[in-house]
C-alpha positions in Angstrom: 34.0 104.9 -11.8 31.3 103.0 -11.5 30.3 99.7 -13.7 28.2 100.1 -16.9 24.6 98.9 -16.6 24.2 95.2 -17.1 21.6 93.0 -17.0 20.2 90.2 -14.4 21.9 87.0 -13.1 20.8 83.8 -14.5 20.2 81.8 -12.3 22.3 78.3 -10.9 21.7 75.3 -8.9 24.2 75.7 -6.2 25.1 72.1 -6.2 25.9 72.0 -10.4 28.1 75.0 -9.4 30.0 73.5 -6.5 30.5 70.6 -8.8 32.1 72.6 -11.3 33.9 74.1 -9.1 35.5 71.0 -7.6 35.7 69.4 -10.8 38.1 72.4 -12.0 40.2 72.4 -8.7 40.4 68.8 -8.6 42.4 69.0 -11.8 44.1 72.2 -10.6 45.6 69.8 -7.2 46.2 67.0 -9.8 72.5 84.4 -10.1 70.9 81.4 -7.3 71.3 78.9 -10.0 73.5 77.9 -6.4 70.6 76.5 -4.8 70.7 73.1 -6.8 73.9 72.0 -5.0 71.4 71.7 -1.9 69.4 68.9 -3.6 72.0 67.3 -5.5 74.5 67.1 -2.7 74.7 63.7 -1.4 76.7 64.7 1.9 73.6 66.6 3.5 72.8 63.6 5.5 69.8 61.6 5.8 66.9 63.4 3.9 64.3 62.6 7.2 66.3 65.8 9.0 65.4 69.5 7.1 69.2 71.1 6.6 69.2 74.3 7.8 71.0 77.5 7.5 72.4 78.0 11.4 73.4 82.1 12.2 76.0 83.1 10.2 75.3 81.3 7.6 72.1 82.9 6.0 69.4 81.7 9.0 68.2 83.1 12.2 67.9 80.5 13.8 65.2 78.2 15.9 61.9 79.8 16.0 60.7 81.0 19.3 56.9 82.3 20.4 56.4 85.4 19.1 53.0 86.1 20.4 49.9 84.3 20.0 49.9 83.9 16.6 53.8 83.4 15.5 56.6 82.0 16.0 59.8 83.7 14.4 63.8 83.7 15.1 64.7 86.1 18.8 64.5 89.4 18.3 61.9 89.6 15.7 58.7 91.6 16.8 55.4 91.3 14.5 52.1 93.2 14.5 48.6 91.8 13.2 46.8 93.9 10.3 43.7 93.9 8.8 42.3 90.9 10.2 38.6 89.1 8.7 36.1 90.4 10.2 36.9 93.9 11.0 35.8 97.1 10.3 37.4 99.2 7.2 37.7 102.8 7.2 35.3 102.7 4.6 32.9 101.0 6.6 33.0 97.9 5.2 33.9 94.2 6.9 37.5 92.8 6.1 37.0 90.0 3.8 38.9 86.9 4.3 40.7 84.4 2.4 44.0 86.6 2.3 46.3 85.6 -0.3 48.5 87.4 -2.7 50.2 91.1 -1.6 52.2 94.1 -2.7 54.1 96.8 -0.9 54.6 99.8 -2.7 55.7 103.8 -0.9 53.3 106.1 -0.7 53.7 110.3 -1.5 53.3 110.8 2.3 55.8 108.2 3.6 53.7 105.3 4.2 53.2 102.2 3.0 50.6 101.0 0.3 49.5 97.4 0.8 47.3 95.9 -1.8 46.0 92.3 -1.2 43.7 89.9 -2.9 41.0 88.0 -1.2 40.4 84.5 -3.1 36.9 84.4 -2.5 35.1 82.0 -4.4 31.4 82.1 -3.9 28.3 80.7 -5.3 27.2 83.5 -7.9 25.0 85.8 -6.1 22.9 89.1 -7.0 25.1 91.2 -5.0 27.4 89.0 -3.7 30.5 91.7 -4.6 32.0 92.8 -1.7 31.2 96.9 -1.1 29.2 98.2 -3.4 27.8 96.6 -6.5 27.8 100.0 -8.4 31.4 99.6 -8.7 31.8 95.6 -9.0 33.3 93.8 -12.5 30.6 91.5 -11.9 27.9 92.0 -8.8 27.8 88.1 -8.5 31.3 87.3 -7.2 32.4 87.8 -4.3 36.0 88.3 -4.2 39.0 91.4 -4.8 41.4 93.7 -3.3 41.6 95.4 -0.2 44.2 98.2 0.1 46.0 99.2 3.4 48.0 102.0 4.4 50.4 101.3 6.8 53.0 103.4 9.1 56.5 102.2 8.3 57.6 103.1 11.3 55.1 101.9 13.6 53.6 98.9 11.4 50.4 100.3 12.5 47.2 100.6 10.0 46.8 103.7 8.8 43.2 103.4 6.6 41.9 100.6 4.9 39.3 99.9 1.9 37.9 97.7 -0.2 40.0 99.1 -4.0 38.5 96.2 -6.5 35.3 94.4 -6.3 33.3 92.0 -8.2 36.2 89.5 -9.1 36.7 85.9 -8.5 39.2 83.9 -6.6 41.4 86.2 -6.3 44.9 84.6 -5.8 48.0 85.8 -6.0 49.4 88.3 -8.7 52.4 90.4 -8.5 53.5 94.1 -8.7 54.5 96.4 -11.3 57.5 99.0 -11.4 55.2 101.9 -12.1 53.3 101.7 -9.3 50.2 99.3 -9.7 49.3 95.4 -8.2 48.4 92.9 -11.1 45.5 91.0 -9.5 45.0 87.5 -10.9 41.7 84.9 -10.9 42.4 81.7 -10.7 39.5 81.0 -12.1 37.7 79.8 -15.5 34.3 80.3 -14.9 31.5 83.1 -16.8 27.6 83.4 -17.2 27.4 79.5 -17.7 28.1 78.8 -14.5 25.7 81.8 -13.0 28.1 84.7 -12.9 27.3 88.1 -14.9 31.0 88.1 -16.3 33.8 85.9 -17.7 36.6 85.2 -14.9 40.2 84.0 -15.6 41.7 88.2 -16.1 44.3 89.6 -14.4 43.1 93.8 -13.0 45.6 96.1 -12.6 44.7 98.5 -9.2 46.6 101.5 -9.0 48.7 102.5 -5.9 47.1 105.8 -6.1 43.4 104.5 -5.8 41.9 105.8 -2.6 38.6 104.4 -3.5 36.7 101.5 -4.6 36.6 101.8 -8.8 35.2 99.7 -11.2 37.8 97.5 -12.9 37.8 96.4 -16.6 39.9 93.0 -16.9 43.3 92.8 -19.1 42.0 90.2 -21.7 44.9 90.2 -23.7 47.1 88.7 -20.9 44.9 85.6 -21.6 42.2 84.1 -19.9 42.9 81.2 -17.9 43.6 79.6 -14.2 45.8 82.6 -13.2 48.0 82.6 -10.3 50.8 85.0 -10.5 52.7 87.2 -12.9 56.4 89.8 -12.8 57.4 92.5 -14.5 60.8 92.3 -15.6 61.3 96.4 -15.1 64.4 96.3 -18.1 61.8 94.9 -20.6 58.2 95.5 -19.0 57.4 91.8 -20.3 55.0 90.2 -17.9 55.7 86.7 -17.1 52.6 84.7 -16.1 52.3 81.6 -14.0 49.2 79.1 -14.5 47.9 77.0 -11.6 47.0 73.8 -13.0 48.3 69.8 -13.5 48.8 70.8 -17.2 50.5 74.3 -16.9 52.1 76.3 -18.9 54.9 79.3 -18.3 53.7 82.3 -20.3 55.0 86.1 -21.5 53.0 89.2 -22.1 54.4 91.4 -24.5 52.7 94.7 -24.2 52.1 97.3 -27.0 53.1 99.6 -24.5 55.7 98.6 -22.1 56.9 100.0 -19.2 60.4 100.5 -19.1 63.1 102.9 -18.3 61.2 105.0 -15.8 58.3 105.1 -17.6 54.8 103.6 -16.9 53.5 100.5 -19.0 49.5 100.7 -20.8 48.4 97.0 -20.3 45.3 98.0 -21.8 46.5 98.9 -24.9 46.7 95.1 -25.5 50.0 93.0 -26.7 50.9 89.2 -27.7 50.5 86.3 -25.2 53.4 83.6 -25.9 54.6 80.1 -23.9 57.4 79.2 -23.1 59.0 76.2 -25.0 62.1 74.4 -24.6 64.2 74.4 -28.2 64.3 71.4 -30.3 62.4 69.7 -27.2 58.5 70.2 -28.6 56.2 69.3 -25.4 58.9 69.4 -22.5 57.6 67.7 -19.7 58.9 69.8 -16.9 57.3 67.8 -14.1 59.6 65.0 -13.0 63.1 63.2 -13.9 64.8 66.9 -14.6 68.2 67.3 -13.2 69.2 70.2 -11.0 71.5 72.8 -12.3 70.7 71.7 -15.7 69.9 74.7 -18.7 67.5 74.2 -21.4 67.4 76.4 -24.1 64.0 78.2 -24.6 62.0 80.2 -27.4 58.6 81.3 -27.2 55.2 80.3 -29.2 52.8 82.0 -29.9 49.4 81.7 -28.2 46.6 82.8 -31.3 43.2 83.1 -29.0 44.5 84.3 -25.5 40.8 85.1 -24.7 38.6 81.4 -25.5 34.9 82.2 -24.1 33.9 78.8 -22.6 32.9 77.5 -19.2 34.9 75.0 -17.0 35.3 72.1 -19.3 37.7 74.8 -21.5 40.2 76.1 -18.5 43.0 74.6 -20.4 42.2 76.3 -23.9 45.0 78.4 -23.9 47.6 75.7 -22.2 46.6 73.4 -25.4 47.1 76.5 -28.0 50.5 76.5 -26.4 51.2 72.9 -25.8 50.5 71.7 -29.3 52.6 74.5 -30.8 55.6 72.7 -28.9 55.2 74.3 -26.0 56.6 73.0 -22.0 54.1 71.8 -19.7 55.0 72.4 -15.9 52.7 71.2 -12.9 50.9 73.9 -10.6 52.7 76.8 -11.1 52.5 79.4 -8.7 54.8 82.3 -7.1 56.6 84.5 -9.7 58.8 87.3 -9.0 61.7 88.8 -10.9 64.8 90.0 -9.6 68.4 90.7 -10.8 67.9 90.0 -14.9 66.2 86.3 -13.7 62.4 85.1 -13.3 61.9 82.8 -10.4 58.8 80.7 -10.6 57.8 77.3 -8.6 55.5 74.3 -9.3 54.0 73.6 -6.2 53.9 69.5 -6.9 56.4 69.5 -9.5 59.8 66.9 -9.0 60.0 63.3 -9.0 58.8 63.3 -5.2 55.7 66.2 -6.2 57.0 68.2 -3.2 57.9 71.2 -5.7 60.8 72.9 -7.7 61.8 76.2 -8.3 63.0 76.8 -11.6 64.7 80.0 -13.3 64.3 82.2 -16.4 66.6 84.4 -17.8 66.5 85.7 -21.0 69.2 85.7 -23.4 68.3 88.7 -25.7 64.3 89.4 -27.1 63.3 85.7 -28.3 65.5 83.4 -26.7 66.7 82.7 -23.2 67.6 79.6 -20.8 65.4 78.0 -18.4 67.0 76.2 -15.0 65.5 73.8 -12.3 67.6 75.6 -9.7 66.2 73.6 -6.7 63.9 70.6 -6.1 62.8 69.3 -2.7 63.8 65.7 -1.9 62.0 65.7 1.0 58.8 67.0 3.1 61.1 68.0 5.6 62.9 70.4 3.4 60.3 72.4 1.3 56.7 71.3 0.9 54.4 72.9 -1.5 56.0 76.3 -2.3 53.6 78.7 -3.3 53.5 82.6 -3.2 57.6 84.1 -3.6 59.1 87.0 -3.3 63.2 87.9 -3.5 64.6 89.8 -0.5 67.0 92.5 -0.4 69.7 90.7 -0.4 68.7 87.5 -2.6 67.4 85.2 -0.5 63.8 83.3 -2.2 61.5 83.6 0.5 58.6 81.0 0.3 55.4 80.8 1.8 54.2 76.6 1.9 50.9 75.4 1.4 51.7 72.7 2.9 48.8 71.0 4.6 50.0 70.7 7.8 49.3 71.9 11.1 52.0 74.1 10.8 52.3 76.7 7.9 55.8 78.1 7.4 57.2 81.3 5.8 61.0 79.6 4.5 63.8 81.1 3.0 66.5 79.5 0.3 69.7 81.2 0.6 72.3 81.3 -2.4 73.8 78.4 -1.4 70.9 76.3 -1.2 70.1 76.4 2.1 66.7 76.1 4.1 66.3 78.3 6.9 62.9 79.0 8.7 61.1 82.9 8.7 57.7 81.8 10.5 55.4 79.8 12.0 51.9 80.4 11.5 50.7 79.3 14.8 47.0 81.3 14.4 45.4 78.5 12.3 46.3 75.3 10.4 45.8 77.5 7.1 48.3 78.4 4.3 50.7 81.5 4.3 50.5 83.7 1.8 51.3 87.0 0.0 55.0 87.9 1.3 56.3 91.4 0.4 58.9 94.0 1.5 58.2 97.4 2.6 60.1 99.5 0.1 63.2 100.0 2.6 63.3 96.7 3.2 63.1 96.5 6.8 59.6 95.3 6.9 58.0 91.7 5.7 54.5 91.2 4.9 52.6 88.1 5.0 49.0 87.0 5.2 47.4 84.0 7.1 45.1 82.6 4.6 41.7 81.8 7.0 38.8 79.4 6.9 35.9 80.7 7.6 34.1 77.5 8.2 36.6 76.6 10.9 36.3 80.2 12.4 39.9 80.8 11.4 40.4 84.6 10.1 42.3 85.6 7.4 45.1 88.1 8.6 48.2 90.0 7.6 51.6 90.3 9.5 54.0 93.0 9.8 57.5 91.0 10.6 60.6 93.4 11.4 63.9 92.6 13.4 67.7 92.0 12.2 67.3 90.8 9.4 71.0 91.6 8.9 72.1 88.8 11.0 71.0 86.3 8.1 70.5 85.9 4.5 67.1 88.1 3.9 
């Protein structure tokens, strides 16, 4: 499908768009309810030393080089994929900035991955990556690429650019009927230079095989998006928001997907926030005690789709906020497993090193919300941003940590920290983690810089993972 016709650009100082653009991520950086015995545990010893799991007791142990670009426990074996810079099957270059992922099986055996780019450009006549027949909006630059992968070998099957014409791309999450939810985190629109309004979650089909135009889900709200889960029992979407002053949403779709069947997103539905009961305004963000459960309802949110340019990113946080809703700090990661939501703020906690908090719903309107774990240290967790839940339970966690270092970490039942990886390519952030649909496979991306001539990549981790926790 290619995009309907349109008309030109307007045009934009570069320098009043990198301010906005600053300006908006300036204020942006501003069953395991277990896990909070590992913060609140007073005989874990000094907090300067990082706990770990040791074998046999959820971890793998000390991380040994891998290769030239890992580090990971003995016995684990990795393979690089789709790296910036190289050629698609579609003849097209590999866009960088990596971030969010999904695994899903293919008809034939193999494995789809689907992966955003969080490309943020200056708006540009065909900027889009691919073709700008097919782009949301020719003047951005960022989207999905889609990989096919042999589960056997981990080797790259075929690769192509699958959405185009978005912006800054970040995480997102995947859908029981076969589909990644691609999120902006973004709140920008032809104020700012750019042909379309951004802040939309896409939905790409596993199926695609080509580069299709995309029309955005406007009823799941437009805001600074960063991830979202379907609960498969319900087909609610739960929604994270990537910002100082962030709220925990729901997407209630006309037309769920549940019980086998595949959900209509487009068919529209009600955006509501979560809000603690009897607590109007719950500040989430520091002085909250682990293993505590606050009761939650929902509010409504009455325009989930406010036109606007930067200065109104938080239109629909406010909607939500002054109807009683919670406030959180930099939500991120999102993933649903076993009846429970797992989310994290990335600087929420009294020390802003980040929590990870827990949803589970106690029938259609109500449900309990729990600050399962909160780091008390750098040491421990720093700056937890894309999740996913392992086979067996475990909450992996990719940091964005700003360190030299990037790990992929792991929280077992019990609480406990236990290391994955070592990103030892670049200094950037880890990203996008994601079985393969037998489980013996991890996914993860290596974020990239471009301006330091460090590439955006993906990994294909496999080894015993029965020896541990994942």
């Amino acid at each position: 499908m290619s995009r309907p016709e349109r008309g030109p650009v307007t045009d934009l100082d570069r320098r009043d768009f990198l301010k906005q653009s600053a300006d908006m991520a300036g204020r942006a950086v501003g069953g395991l309810v277990a896990l909070g015995v590992f913060a609140a545990n007073p005989r874990l010893g000094p907090m300067t030393r990082r706990p770990t799991a040791p074998k046999g007791d959820g971890g793998y142990g000390k991380l040994v080089r891998a290769g030239p670009e890992l580090e990971l426990p003995e016995g684990f074996t990795y393979r690089v994929l789709g790296a910036e810079g190289s050629t698609m099957s579609d003849g097209h270059v590999t866009p960088g900035r990596h971030d969010g992922m999904g695994a899903f099986p293919l008809p034939n055996g193999n494995i789809r991955l689907i992966r955003n780019h969080e490309v943020d450009n200056v708006p540009a006549r065909d900027a889009a990556m691919g073709s700008p027949d097919t782009a949301y909006d020719f003047a951005a630059g960022g989207g999905t690429t889609s990989l096919e992968v042999d589960p056997t070998t981990r080797e790259l099957v075929r690769d192509f650019i699958s959405m185009n014409g978005t912006w800054r791309n970040c995480a997102g999450g995947p859908t029981p009927w076969g589909s990644w939810l691609s999120c902006e985190e973004a709140f920008f629109g032809p104020e700012s230079g750019f042909l379309e309004f951004h802040g939309y979650v896409f939905e790409v089909p596993v199926t695609r095989e080509e580069c299709q135009y995309t029309e955005p889900l406007t009823a799941m709200g437009r805001f600074v998006h960063e991830a979202v889960a379907v609960d498969p029992a319900t087909g609610i979407v739960y929604e994270t928001e990537d910002h100082y002053r962030a709220g925990f949403y729901r997407f209630l779709p006309v037309e769920p997907g549940r019980d086998g069947k595949p959900g209509n997103l487009r068919a529209g539905g009600r955006l509501q926030m979560l809000a603690v009961r009897n607590r109007p305004k719950y500040d989430t963000t520091k002085g909250r005690r682990v293993g505590e459960t606050h009761p939650v309802t929902w509010v409504d949110i009455q325009e989930p789709d406010p036109k606007g340019g930067p200065r109104a990113f938080g239109a629909v946080f406010e909607q939500g906020f002054a109807a009683g809703g919670a406030r959180f700090s930099r939500l991120e990661g999102c993933f649903c497993a076993n009846g429970n939501t797992y989310f994290v703020a990335t600087d929420g906690g009294n020390k802003q090193l980040g929590q990870v908090w827990q949803y589970r719903p106690h029938g259609p309107d109500h449900g309990g919300l729990t600050l399962v774990f909160e780091s008390p240290h750098k040491n421990i967790l720093k700056r937890p941003d894309n999740i996913c839940v392992s086979p067996r339970g475990a909450i992996i966690i990719c940091e964005d940590a700003n360190e030299r270092r990037q790990y992929v970490r792991g929280l077992t039942k019990d609480g406990k920290v236990f290391d994955i990886a070592a990103n030892m390519a670049n200094d950037t952030e880890v990203s996008g983690p994601t079985f393969s649909p037998d489980g013996k496979t991890l996914f993860f991306n290596s974020y990239g810089n471009e301006k330091r001539r460090h590439a955006g990549m993906t990994f294909a981790v496999w080894g015993p993972w029965e020896r541990g926790a994942v």
